[in-house]
VOBA-1610 file (N, C-alpha, C; in pm, whole numbers, padded with zeros to 5 digits, always signed):
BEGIN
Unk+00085-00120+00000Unk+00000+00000+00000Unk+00089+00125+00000Unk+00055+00209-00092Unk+00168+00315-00070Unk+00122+00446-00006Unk+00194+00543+00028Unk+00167+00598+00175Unk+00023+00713+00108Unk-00030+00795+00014Unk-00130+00790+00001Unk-00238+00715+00049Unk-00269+00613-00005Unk-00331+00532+00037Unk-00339+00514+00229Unk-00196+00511+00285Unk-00206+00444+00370Unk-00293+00606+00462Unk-00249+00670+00408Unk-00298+00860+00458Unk-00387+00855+00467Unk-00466+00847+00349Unk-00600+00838+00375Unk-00704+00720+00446Unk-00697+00653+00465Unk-00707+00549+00539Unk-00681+00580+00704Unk-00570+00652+00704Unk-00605+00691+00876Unk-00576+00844+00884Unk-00677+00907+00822Unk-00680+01050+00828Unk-00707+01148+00932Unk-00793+01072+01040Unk-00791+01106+01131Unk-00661+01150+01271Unk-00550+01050+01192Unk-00434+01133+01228Unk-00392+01262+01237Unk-00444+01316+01144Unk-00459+01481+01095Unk-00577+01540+01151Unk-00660+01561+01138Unk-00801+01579+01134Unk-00778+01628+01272Unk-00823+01772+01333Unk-00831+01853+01350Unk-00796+01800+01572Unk-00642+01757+01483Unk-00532+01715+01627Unk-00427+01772+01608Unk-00346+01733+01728Unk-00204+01862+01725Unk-00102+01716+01812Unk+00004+01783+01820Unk+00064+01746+01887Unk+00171+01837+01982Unk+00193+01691+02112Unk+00182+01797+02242Unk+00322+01751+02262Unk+00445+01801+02316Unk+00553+01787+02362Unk+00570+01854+02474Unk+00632+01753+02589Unk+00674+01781+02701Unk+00796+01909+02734Unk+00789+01967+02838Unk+00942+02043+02825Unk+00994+02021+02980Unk+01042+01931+03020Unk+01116+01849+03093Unk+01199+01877+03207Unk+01309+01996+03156Unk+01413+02078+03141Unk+01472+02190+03057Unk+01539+02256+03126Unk+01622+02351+03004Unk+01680+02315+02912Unk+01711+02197+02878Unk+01758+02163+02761Unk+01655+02176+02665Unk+01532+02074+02665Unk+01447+02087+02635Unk+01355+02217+02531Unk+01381+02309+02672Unk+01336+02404+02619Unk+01446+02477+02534Unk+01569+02510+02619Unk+01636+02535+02428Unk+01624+02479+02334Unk+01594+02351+02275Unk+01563+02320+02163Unk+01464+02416+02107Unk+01357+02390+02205Unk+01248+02425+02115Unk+01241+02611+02068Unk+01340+02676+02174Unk+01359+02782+02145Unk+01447+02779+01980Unk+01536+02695+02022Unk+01660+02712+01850Unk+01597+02657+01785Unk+01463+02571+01750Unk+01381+02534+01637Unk+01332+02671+01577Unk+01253+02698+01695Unk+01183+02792+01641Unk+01237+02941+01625Unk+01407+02987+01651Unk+01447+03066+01565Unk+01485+03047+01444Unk+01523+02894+01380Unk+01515+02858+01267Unk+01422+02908+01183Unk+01305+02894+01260Unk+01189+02930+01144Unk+01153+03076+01183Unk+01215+03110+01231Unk+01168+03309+01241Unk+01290+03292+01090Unk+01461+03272+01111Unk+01534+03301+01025Unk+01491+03244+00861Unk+01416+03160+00858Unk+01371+03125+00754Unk+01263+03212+00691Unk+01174+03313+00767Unk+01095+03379+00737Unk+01171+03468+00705Unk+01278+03511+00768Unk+01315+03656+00753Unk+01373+03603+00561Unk+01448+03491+00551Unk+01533+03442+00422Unk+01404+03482+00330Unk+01307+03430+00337Unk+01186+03407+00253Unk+01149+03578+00216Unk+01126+03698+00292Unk+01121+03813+00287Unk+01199+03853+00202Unk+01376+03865+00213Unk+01487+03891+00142Unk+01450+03846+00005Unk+01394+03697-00025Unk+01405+03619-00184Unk+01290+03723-00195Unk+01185+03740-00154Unk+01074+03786-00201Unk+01100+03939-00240Unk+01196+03997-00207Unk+01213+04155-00279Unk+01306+04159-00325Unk+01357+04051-00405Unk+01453+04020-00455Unk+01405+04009-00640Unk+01393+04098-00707Unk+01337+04110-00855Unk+01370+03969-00912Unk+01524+03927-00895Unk+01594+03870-00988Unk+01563+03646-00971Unk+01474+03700-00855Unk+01422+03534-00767Unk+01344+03553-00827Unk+01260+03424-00917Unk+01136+03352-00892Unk+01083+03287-00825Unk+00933+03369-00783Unk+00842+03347-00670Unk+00875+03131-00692Unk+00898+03087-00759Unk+00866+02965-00743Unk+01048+02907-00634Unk+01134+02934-00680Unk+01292+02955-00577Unk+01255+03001-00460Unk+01186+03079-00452Unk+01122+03126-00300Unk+01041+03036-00216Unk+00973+02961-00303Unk+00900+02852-00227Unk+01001+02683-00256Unk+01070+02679-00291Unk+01167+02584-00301Unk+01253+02587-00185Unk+01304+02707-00153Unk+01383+02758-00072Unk+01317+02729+00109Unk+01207+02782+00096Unk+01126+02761+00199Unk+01072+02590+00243Unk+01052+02539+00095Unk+00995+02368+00176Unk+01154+02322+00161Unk+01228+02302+00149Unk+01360+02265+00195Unk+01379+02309+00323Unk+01356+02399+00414Unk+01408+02446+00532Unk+01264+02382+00625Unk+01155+02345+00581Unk+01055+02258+00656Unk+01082+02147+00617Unk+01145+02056+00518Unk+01210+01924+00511Unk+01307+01877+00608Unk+01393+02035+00647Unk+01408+01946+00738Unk+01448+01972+00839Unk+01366+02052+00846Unk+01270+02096+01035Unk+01171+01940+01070Unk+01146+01884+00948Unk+01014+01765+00961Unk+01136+01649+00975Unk+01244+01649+00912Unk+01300+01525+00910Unk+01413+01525+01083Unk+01384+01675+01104Unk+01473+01681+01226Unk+01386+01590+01345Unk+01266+01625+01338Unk+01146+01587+01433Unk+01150+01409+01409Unk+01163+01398+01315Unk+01121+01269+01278Unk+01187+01181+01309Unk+01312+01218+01337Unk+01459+01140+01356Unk+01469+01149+01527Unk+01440+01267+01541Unk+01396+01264+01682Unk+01310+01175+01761Unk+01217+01156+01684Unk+01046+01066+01779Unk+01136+00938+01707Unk+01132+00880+01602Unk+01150+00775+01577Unk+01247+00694+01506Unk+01345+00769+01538Unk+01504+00737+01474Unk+01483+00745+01295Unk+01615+00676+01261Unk+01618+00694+01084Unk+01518+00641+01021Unk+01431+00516+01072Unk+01357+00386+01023Unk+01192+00460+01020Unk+01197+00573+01015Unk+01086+00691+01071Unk+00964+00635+00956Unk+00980+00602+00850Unk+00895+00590+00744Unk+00858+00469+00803Unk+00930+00369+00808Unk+00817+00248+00872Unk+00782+00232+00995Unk+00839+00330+01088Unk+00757+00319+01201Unk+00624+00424+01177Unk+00574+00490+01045Unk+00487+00591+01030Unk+00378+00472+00993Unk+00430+00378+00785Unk+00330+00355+00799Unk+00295+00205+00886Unk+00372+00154+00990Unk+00337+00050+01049Unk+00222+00078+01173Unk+00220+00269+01225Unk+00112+00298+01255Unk-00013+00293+01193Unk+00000+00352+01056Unk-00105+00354+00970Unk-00157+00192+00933Unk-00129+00103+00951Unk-00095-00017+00920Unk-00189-00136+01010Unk-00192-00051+01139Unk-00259-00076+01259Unk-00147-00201+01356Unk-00018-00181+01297Unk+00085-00320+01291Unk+00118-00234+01446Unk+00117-00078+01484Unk+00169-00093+01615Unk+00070+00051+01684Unk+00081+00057+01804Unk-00032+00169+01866Unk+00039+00238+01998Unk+00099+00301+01925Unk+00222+00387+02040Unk+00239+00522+01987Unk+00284+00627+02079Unk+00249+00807+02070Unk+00367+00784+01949Unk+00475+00698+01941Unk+00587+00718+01885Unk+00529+00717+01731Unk+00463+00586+01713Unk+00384+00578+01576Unk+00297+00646+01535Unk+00275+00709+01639Unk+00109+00816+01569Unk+00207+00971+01568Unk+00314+01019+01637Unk+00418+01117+01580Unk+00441+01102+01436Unk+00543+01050+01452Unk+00603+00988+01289Unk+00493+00996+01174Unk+00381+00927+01208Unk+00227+00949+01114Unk+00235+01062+01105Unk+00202+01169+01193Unk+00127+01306+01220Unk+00273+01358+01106Unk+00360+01396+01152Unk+00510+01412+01143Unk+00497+01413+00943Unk+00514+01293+00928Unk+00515+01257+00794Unk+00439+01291+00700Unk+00255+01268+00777Unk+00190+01335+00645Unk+00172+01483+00639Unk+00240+01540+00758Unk+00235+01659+00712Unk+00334+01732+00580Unk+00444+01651+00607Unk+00550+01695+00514Unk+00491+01665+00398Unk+00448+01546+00372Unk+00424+01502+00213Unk+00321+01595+00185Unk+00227+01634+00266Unk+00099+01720+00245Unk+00183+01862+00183Unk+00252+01902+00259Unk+00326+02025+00215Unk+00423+02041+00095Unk+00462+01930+00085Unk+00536+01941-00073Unk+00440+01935-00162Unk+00288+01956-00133Unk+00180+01962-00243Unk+00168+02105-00265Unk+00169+02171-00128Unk+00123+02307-00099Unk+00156+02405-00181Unk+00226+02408-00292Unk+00254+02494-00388Unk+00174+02462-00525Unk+00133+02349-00543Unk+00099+02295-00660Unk-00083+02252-00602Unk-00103+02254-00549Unk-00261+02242-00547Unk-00318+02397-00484Unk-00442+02438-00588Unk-00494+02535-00566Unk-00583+02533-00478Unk-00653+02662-00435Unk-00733+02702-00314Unk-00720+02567-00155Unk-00605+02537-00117Unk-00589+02502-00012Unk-00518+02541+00105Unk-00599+02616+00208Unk-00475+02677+00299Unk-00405+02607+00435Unk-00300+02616+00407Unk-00195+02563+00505Unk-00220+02635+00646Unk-00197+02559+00771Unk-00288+02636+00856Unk-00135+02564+00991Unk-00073+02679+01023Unk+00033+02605+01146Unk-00029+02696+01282Unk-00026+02648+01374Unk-00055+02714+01498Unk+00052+02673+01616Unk+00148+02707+01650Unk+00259+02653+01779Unk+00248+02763+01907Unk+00194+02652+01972Unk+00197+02703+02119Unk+00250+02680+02233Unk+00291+02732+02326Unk+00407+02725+02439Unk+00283+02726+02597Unk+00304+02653+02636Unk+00251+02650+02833Unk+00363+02635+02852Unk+00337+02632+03034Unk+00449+02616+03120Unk+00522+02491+03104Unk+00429+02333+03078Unk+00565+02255+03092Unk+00562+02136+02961Unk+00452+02254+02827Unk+00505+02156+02696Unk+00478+02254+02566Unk+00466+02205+02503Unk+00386+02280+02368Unk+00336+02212+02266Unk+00239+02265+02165Unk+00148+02231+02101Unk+00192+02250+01983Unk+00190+02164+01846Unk+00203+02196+01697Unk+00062+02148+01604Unk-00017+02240+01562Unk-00156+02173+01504Unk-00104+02254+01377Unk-00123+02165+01246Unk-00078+02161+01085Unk-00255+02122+01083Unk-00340+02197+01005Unk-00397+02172+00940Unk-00425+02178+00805Unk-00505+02166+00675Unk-00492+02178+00565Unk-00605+02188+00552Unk-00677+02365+00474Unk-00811+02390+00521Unk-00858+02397+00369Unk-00964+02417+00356Unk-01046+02472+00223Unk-01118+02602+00247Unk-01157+02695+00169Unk-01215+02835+00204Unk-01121+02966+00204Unk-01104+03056+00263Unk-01059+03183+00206Unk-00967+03260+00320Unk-00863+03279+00349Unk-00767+03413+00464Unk-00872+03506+00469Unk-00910+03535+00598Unk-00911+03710+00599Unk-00883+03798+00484Unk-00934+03845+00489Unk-00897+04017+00379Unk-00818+04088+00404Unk-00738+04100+00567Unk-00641+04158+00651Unk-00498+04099+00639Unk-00468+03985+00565Unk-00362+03905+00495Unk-00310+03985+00438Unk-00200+03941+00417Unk-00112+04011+00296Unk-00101+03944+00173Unk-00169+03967+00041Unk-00141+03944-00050Unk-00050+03940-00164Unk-00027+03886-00276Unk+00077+03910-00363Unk+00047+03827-00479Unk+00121+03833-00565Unk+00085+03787-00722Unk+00222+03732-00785Unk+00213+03595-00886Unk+00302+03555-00964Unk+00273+03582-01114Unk+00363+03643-01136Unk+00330+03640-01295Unk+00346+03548-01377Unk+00427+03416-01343Unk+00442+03307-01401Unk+00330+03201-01368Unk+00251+03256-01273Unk+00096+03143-01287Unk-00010+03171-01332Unk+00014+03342-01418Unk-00108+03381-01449Unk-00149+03334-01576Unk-00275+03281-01616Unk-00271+03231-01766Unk-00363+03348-01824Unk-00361+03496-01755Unk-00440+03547-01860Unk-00343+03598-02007Unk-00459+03625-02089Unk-00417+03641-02255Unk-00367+03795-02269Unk-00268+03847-02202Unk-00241+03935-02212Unk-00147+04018-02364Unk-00137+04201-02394Unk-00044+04221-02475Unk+00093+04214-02407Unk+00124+04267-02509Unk+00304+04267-02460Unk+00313+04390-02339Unk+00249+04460-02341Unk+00274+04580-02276Unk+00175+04533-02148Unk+00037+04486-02160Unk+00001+04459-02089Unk+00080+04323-01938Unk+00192+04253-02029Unk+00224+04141-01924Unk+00345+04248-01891Unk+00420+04323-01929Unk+00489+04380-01868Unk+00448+04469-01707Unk+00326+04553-01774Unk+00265+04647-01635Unk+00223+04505-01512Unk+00188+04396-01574Unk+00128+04292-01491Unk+00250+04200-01411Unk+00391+04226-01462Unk+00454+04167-01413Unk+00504+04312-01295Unk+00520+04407-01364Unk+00557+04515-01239Unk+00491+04533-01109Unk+00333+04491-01094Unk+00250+04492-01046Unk+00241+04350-00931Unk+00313+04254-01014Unk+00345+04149-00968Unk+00471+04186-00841Unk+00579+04228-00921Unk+00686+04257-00803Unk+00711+04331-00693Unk+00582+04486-00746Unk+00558+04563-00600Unk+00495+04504-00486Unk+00406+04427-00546Unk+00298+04322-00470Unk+00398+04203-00348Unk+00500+04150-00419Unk+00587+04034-00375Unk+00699+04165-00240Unk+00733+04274-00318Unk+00784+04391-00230Unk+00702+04423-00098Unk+00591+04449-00132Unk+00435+04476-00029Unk+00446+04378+00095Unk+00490+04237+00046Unk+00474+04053+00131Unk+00597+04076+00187Unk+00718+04096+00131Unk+00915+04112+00227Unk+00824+04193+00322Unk+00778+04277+00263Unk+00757+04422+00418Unk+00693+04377+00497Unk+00553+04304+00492Unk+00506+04265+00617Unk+00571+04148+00657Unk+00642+04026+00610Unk+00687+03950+00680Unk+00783+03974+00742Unk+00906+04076+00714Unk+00990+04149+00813Unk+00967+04182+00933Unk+00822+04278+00941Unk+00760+04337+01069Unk+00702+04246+01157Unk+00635+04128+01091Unk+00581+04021+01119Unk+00661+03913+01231Unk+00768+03880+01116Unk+00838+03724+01200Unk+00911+03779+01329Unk+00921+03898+01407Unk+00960+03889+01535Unk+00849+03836+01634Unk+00747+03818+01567Unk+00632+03746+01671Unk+00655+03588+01709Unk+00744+03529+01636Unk+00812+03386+01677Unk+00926+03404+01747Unk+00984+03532+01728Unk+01086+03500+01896Unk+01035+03537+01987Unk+00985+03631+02015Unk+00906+03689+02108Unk+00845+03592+02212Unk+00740+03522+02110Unk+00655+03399+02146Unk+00767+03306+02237Unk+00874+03264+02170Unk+00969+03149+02223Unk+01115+03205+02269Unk+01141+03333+02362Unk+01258+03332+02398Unk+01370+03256+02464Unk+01486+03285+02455Unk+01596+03188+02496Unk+01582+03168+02655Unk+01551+03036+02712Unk+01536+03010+02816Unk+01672+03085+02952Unk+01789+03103+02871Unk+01880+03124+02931Unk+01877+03292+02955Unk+01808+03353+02886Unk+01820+03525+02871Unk+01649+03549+02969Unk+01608+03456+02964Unk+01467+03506+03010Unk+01390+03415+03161Unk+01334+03478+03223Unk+01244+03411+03356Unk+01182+03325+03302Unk+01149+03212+03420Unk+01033+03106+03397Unk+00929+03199+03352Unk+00869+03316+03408Unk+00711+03334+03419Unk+00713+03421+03284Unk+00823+03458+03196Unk+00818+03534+03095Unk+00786+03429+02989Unk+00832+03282+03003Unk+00825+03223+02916Unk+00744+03087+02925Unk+00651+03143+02984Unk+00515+03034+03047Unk+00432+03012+02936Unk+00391+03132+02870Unk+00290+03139+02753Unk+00320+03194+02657Unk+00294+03128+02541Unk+00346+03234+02418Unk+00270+03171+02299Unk+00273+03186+02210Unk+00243+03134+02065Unk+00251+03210+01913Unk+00236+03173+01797Unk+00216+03214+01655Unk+00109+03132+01610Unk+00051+03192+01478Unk+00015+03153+01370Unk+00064+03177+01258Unk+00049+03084+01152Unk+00105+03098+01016Unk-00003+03034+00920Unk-00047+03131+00866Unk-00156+03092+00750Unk-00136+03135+00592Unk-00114+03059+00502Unk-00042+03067+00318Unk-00198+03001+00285Unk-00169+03091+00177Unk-00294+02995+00072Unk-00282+03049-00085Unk-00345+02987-00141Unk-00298+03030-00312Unk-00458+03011-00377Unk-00466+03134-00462Unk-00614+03106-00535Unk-00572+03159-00701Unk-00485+03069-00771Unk-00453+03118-00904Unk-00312+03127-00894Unk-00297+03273-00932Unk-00154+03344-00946Unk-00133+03460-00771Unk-00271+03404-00670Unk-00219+03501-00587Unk-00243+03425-00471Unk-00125+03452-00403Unk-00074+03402-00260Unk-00111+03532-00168Unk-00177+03449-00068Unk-00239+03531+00056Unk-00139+03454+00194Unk-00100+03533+00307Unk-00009+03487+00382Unk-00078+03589+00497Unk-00051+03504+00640Unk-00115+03587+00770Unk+00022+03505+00879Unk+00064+03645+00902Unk+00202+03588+01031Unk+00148+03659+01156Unk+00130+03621+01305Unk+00098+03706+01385Unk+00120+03632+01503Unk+00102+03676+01640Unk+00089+03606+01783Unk-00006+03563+01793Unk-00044+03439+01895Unk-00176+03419+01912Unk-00186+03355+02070Unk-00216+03346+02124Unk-00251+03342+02278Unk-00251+03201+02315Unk-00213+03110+02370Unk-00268+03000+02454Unk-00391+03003+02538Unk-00440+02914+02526Unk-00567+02919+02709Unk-00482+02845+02786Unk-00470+02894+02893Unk-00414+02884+03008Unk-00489+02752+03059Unk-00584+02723+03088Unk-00707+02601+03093Unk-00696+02494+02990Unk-00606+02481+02901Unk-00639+02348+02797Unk-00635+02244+02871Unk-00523+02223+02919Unk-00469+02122+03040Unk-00509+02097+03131Unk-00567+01964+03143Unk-00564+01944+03303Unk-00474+01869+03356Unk-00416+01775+03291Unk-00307+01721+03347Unk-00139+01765+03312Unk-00062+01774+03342Unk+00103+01753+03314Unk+00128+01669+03171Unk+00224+01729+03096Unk+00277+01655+02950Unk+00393+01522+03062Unk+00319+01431+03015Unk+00397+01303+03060Unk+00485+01255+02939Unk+00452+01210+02846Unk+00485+01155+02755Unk+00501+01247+02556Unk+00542+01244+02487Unk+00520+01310+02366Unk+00367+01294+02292Unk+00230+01318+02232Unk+00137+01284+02211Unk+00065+01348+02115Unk-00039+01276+02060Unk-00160+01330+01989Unk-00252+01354+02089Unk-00309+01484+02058Unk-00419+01570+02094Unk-00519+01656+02054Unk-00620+01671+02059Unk-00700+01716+01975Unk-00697+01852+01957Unk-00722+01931+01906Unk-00698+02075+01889Unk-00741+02166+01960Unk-00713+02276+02024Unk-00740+02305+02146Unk-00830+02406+02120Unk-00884+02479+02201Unk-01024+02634+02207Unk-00917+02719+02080Unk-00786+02751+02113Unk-00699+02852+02050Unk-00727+02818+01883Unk-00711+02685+01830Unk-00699+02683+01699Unk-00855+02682+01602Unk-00968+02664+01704Unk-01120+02666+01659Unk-01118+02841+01686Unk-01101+02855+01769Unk-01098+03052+01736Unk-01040+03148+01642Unk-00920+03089+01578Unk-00825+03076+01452Unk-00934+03056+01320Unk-01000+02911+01342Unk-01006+02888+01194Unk-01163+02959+01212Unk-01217+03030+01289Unk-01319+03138+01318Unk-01321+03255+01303Unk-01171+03268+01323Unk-01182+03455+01338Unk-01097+03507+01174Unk-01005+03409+01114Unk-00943+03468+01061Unk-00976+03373+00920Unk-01038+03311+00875Unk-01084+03246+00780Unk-01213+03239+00732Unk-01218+03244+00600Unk-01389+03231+00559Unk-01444+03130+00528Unk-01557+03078+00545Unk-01589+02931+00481Unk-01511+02801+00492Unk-01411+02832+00599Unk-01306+02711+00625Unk-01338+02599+00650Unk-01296+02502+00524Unk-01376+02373+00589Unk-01203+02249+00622Unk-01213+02194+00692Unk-01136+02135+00712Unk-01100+01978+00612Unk-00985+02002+00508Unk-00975+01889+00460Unk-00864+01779+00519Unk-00802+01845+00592Unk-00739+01720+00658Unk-00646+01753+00775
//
């Protein structure tokens, strides 16, 4: 059975769960702090390509799922050593029923889901990472329906198939690059909301770094990419018990207020 197949078949892996990691110690939590300046520095890289005339918007998104390949393969190697693919689909498989196998699942189809994310239309990519006192939360969803209007938009001129003149694809490509100029600027102002959210355990108090979080929402309808970077709050109440173990969990009040407040018609495809 090949891992399509095996995806869909236990989709509910995805389906509107997160996963919860313990934070143990300070070690711990530096990781998760130096993960997640990875991906502030990756935003900021992604800004730079993007007001960059001489990049195509499509190198920009090449650039970007390479640096979540392997942010995903870092995780993956982590929960379930090198053999990560068959301990994924031997979950899917029903061959074993452990947090380790339902990681690796979660883990995996998100990546393969995301190397779609450029090439399938009207689907929005939906990340939410959140910080409590003694774990944190990662919910990847993959939505159907529309960003906010408060997004930042932008345009490719290489996906547009309208029948334009010569003069006309020229003004349409200029229009294109102020637009991609418009997206560097807010994601600049933007990605300090992921350090913020996750400061260095060593520079900062326990009680500064109790609660924190982001969202990250991309979506594509044609030739135009809509993108939403911002903070977003934990509930203090999700929890009732202590992170014992690494786990699947269902999605918390924070990410149903998300796909409420800042999405239209969002229907959840996986």
């Amino acid at each position: 059975m090949e891992w399509h197949e095996r995806s869909e078949a236990g989709a509910d892996t995805l389906r509107r769960q997160a996963v919860r990691i313990p934070l143990p110690d300070r070690e711990a939590e530096r990781d998760l702090h130096e993960n997640m300046a990875r991906i502030a520095d990756a935003g900021e890289r992604k800004a730079q390509l993007l007001d960059d005339p001489d990049v195509p918007l499509t190198e920009v998104y090449e650039d970007e799922l390479d640096e979540m390949r392997q942010s995903f393969e870092y995780r993956l190697q982590q929960v379930a050593g090198e053999e990560y693919y068959d301990v994924a689909t031997a979950y899917l498989d029903g061959e074993r029923d452990d947090w380790i196998g339902a990681l690796a699942a979660y883990y995996l189809e998100c990546y393969y889901r995301l190397q779609e994310r450029y090439t399938v239309d009207e689907q929005i990519f939906f990340l939410l990472i959140l910080r409590y006192p003694d774990c944190f939360t990662v919910n990847l969803s993959f939505l159907g329906g529309e960003i906010s209007r408060d997004a930042v938009r932008y345009e490719s001129s290489a996906l547009a198939d309208a029948d334009l003149t010569e003069r006309g694809q020229e003004q349409y490509y200029a229009d294109s690059q102020y637009s991609q100029h418009e997206a560097a600027e807010y994601l600049r102002e933007s990605v300090g909301c992921i350090r913020e959210a996750f400061p260095d355990p060593d520079a900062t108090s326990a009680e500064r770094r109790q609660y924190g979080g982001f969202i990250h929402l991309t979506g594509r309808q044609g030739p135009t990419f809509a993108e939403r970077l911002d903070s977003w709050a934990p509930d203090p109440d999700r929890f009732d018990e202590p992170a014992a173990t690494p786990d699947i969990v269902p999605e918390g009040p924070e990410a149903r207020r998300a796909k409420r407040t800042l999405l239209t018609d969002a229907e959840v495809l996986i």
